[in-house]
C-alpha positions in Angstrom: 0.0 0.0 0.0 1.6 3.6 -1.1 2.2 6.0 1.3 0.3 9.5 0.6 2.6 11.6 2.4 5.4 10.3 -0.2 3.4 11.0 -3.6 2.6 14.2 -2.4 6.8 15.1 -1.5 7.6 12.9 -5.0 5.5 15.6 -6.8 6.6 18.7 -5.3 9.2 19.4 -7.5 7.3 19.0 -10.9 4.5 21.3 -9.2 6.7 23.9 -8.0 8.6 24.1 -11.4 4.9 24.2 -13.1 4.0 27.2 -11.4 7.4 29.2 -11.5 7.2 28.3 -15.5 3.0 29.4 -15.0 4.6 32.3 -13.5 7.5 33.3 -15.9 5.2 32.9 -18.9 2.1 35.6 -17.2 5.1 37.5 -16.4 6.2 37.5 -20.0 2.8 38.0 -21.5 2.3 40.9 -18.8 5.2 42.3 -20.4 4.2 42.4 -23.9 0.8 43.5 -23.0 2.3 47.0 -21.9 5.0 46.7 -24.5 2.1 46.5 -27.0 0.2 48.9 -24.9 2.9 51.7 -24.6 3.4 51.2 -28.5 -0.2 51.9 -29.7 -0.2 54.7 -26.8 3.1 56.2 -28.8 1.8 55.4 -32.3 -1.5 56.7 -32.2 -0.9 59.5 -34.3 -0.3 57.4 -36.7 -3.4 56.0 -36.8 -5.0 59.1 -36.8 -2.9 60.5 -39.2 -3.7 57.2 -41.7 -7.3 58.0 -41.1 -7.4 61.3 -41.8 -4.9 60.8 -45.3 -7.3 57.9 -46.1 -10.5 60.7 -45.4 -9.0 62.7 -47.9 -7.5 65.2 -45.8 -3.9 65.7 -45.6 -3.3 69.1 -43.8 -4.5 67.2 -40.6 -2.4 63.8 -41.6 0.5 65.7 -42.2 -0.1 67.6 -38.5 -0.1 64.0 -37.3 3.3 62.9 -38.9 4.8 65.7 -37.6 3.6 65.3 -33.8 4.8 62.0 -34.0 8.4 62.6 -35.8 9.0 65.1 -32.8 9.5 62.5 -30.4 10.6 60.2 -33.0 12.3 61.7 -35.4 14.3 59.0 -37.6 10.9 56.5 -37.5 10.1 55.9 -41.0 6.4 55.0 -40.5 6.3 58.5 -39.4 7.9 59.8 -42.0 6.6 57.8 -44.9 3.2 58.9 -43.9 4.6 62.2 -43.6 6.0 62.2 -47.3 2.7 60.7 -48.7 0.7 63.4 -47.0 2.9 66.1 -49.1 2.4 64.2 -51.8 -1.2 64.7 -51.7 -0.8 68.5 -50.7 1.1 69.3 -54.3 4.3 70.0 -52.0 6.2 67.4 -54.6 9.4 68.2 -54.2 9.6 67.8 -50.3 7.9 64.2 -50.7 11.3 63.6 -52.6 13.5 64.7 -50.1 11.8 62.1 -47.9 11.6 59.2 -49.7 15.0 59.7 -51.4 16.2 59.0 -47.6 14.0 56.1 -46.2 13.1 54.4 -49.7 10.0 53.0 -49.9 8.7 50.2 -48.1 5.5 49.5 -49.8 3.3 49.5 -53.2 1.6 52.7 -52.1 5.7 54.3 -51.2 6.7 53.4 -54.8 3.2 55.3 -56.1 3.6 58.0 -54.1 7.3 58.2 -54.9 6.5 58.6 -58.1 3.3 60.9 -58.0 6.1 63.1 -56.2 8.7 63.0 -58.6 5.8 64.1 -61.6 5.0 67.1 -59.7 8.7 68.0 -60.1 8.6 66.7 -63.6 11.6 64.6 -63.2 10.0 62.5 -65.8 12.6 59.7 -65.9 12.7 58.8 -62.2 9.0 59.0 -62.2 9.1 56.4 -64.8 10.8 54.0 -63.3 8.9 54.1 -60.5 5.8 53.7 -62.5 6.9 51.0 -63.8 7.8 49.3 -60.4 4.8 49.7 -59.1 2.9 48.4 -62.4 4.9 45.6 -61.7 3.2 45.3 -58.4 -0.1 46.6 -59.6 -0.4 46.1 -63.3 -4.1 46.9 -63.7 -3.9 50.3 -61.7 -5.8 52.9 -64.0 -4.2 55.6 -62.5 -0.6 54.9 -62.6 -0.9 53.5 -66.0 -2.0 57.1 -67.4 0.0 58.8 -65.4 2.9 56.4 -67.3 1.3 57.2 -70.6 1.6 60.8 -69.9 5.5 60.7 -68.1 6.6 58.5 -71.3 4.9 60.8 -73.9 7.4 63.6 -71.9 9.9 61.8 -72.2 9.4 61.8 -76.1 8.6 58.0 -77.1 5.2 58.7 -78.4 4.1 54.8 -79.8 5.0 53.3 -75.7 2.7 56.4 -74.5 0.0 55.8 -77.3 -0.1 52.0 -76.0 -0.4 53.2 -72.8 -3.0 55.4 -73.4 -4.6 52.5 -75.0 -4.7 50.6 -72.3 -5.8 52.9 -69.9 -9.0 53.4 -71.8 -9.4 49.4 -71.4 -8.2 49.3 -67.4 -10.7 52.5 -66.5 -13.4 52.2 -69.0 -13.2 56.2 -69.8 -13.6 56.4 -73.5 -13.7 60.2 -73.7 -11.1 60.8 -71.3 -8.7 57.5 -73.0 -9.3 58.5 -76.1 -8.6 61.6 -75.6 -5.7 60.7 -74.1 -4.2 59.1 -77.5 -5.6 61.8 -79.7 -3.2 64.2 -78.0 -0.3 61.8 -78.3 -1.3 60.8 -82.1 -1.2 64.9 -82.9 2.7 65.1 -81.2 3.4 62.1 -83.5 2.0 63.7 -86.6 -0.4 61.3 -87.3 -3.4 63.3 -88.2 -5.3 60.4 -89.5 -5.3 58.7 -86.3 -5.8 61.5 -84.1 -8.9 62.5 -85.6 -10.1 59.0 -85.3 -9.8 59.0 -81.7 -10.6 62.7 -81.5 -14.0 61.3 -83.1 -14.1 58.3 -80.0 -13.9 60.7 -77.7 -16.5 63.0 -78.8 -18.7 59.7 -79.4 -18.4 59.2 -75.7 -18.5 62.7 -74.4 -20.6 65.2 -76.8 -19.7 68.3 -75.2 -16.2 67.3 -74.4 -17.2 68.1 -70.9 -15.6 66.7 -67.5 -11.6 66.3 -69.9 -8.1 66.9 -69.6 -8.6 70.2 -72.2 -11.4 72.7 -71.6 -14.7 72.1 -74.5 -13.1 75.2 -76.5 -9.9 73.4 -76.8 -10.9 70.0 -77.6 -13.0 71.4 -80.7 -9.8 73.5 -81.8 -7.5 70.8 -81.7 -10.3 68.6 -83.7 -10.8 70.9 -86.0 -6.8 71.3 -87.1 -6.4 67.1 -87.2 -9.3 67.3 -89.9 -7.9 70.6 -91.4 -4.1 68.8 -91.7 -6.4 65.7 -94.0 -7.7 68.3 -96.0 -11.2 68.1 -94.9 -11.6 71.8 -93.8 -15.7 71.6 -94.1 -15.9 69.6 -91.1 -12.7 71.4 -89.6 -14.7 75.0 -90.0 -17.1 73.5 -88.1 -15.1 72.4 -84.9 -13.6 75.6 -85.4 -16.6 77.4 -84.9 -17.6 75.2 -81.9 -14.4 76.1 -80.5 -14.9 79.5 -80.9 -18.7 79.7 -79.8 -17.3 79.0 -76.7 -14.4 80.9 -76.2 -13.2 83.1 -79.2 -9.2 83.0 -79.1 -6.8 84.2 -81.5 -5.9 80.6 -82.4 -9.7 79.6 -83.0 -9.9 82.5 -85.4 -7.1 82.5 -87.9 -7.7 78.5 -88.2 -11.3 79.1 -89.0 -9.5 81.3 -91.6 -7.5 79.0 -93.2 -10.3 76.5 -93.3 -12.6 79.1 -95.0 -10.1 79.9 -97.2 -9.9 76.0 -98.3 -13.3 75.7 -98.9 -13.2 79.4 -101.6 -14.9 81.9 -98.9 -12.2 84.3 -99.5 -14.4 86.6 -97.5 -15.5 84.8 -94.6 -12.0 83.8 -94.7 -10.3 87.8 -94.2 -13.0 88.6 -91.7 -11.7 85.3 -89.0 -8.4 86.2 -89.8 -9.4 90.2 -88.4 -11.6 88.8 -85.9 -8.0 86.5 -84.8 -5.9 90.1 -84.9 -8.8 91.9 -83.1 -8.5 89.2 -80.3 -4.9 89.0 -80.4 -3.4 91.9 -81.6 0.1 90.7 -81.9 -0.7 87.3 -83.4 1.4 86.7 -86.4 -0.1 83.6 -88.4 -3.2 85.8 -89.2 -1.4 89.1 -90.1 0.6 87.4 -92.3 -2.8 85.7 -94.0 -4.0 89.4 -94.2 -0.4 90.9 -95.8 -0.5 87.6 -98.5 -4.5 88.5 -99.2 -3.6 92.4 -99.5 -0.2 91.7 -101.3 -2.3 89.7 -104.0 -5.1 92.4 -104.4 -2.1 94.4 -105.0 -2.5 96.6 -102.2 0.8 97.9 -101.1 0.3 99.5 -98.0 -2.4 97.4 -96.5 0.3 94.6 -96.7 2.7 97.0 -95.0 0.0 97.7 -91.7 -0.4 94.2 -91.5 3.3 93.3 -91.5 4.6 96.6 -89.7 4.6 95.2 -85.6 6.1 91.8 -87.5 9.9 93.0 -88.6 11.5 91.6 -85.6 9.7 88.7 -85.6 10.8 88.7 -89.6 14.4 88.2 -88.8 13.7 84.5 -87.1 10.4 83.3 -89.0 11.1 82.9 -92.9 7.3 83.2 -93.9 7.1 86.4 -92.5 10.6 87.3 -94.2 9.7 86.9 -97.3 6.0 88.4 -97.1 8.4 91.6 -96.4 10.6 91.0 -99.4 7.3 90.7 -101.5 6.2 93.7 -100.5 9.8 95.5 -101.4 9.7 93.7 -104.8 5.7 95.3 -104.8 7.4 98.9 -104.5 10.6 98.1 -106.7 12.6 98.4 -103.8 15.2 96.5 -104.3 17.7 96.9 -101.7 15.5 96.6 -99.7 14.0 93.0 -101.9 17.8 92.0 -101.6 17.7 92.4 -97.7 15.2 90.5 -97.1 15.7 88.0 -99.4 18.8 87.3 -97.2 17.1 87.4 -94.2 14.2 85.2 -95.5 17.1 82.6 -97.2 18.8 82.2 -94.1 15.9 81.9 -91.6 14.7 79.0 -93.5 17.7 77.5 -93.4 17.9 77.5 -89.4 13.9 76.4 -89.4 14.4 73.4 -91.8 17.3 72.4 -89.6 15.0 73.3 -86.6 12.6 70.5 -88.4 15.0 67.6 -89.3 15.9 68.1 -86.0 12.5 67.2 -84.3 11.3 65.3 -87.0 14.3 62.9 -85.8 13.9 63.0 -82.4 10.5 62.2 -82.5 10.6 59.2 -85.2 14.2 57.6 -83.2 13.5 59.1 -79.6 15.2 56.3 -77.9 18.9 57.0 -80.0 21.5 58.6 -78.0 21.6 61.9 -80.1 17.7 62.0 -79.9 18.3 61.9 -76.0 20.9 64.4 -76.0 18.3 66.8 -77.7 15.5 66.0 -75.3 18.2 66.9 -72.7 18.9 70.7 -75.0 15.2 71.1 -74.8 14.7 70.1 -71.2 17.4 72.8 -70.3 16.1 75.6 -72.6 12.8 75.3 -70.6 14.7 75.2 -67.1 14.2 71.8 -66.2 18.1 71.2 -65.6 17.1 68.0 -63.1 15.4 66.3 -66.1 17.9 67.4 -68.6 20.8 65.8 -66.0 19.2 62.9 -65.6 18.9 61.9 -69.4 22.4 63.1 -70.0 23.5 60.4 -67.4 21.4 57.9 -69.6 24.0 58.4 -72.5 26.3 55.7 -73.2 29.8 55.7 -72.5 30.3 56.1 -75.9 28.9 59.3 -76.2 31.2 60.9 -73.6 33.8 62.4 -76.1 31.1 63.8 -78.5 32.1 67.5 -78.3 28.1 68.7 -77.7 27.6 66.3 -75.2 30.8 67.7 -73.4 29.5 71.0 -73.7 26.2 70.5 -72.8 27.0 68.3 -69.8 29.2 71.4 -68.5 26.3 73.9 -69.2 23.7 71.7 -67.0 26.3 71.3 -64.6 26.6 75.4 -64.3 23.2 76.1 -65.1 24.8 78.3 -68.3 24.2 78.7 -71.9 23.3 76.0 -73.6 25.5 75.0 -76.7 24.1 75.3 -80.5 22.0 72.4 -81.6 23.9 72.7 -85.0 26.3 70.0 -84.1 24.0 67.2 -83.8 24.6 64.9 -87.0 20.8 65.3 -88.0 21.4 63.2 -90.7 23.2 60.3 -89.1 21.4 57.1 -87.8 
């Protein structure tokens, strides 16, 4: 028969080292619970600062990051949700700063990355960034047009126009898709096609109301894709939609031209006055009105029309040699020979002007096409941009004397070298 008294000693151990493990592991879980309870304490301006980005207002989630980076200032919760807040406040740029420190740890980082480098059209980042997060996202409507548009910036027109493309498909937008791919088809110089989807768009949106371009726009820029295929009845009356709207200068001298295609000579001089009465220093329809009086033979109407235009004369070869018409008109001719030179040598800068962008837009991905995108990005003071496609070039290209010289005037923020040693007519 067992003794009691000894099962209960010959357990005594086990039970005692049952309860000190009891005890360790409440003691354990008592200390998480307040590490986990001093944490969501500390981080609820986080929370609130998530809730009220997520609401739609980021003055107040931005206050939020900012109470909380104060006592911890190097967190990067706190400071992603800081940088996605500016993001959403326009302030792009600051964003940057942010995220070009911590990186970004998710899909919605990478988007708002991105959306900060667009605002500070530093198209080429943006892109990649875009694409990273299409990666992770690929049917995300919004990031793919906002792709379409960076890569149509960036000058390679048929990637953006398949972008656009599929936009219209991911979001269902016709107008605005379409709309979308007109624009590009017109910077690619395909009339035919822009028009087509000019025509989708409309389909889909009457009034061209609720678009990227205002009503008045969207009819003007309709009207010159069916004016460039000759059809100038239909384009006179986009034109004339366009200007029912909102009369501009623009509007005006194309419901002109179109006018004048169609043999109403007069309704065509009175748009092109109606263009100069809205725009008095516009130049395309002054010049329609010098050529109109210059062939009525009317001398000195010609010269009214042409008179605010000499400086503009010296650069623009049409208007040149509307002037040396007019000297020829009064037997003048030193004054022909003048202008003749001036006329002769303008067109020889604007037909080089033309090769020029005629190349860059059918190769835009060859190095001297980049190189020129890079020019242009620097004439128009975007010397990030223009930097960061120069740094695209291939080693290659480092020994090319414009490439030198234009590297050195991004780096100084100085002139910009002539475009007249790009090989044009090299592959």
């Amino acid at each position: 028969m067992s003794d009691p008294k000894a099962a209960t000693l010959s357990q005594s151990p086990r039970s005692k080292t049952t309860k000190l493990l009891l005890a360790a592991l409440l003691a354990v879980g008592a200390a998480l619970v307040i590490v986990w309870g001093i944490e969501r304490w500390q981080s609820w301006p986080l929370r609130q600062g998530e809730a009220s980005l997520a609401a739609g207002d980021p003055e107040r989630a931005e206050a939020f990051a900012g109470f909380y980076l104060d006592s911890h200032p190097d967190d990067p919760r706190g400071m992603s949700l800081r940088a996605r807040s500016l993001v959403a406040l326009r302030r792009g740029a600051e964003a940057v700063a942010i995220y070009e420190e911590i990186g970004a740890a998710s899909a919605e980082d990478v988007h708002a990355w991105a959306a900060g480098y667009l605002m500070t059209e530093s198209w080429s980042r943006a892109s990649r960034l875009l694409d990273q997060f299409l990666r992770m996202q690929p049917s995300d409507a919004d990031a793919t047009y906002e792709l379409a548009t960076c890569t149509a910036r960036l000058g390679r027109l048929k990637d953006a126009i398949a972008l656009a493309a599929r936009y219209t498909d991911l979001s269902g937008m016709q107008a605005q898709g379409n709309l979308l791919q007109a624009i590009f088809y017109q910077d690619l110089g395909d009339s035919a096609s822009a028009a087509a989807a000019y025509q989708r768009a409309l389909a889909a949106s009457p009034d061209a109301v609720d678009l990227q371009l205002p009503p008045h726009e969207v009819f003007l820029q309709y009207g010159n894709t069916l004016l460039d295929q000759g059809d100038a009845e239909a384009a006179r009356t986009q034109f004339q939609r366009s200007l029912a709207i909102t009369p501009t200068g623009e509007a005006s001298f194309r419901l002109g031209r179109a006018s004048a295609q169609t043999g109403d000579q007069e309704a065509a001089v009175n748009a092109w006055k109606d263009a100069v009465a809205i725009q008095p220093a516009s130049v395309s329809p002054r010049e329609a009105l010098a050529e109109v009086a210059l062939a009525d033979g009317d001398a000195e109407a010609a010269r009214e029309w042409l008179a605010p235009l000499e400086e503009v004369a010296a650069e623009r070869p049409e208007t040149a040699y509307l002037f040396q018409r007019l000297a020829a008109s009064s037997d003048d001719q030193a004054g022909f020979a003048r202008w003749k030179a001036i006329a002769d040598a303008a067109r020889g800068r604007q037909q080089r002007s033309r090769l020029i962008e005629q190349f860059v837009v059918a190769a835009p991905t060859n190095p001297w096409a980049v190189a020129v995108r890079a020019h242009q990005f620097a004439a128009a003071g975007n010397w990030q941009q223009a930097n960061d496609l120069l740094e695209g070039l291939p080693s290659s290209f480092d020994g090319e004397p414009f490439v030198q010289d234009l590297r050195s005037a991004v780096e100084k923020r100085g002139p910009l070298p002539s475009l007249d040693a790009v090989p044009v007519n090299e592959p």
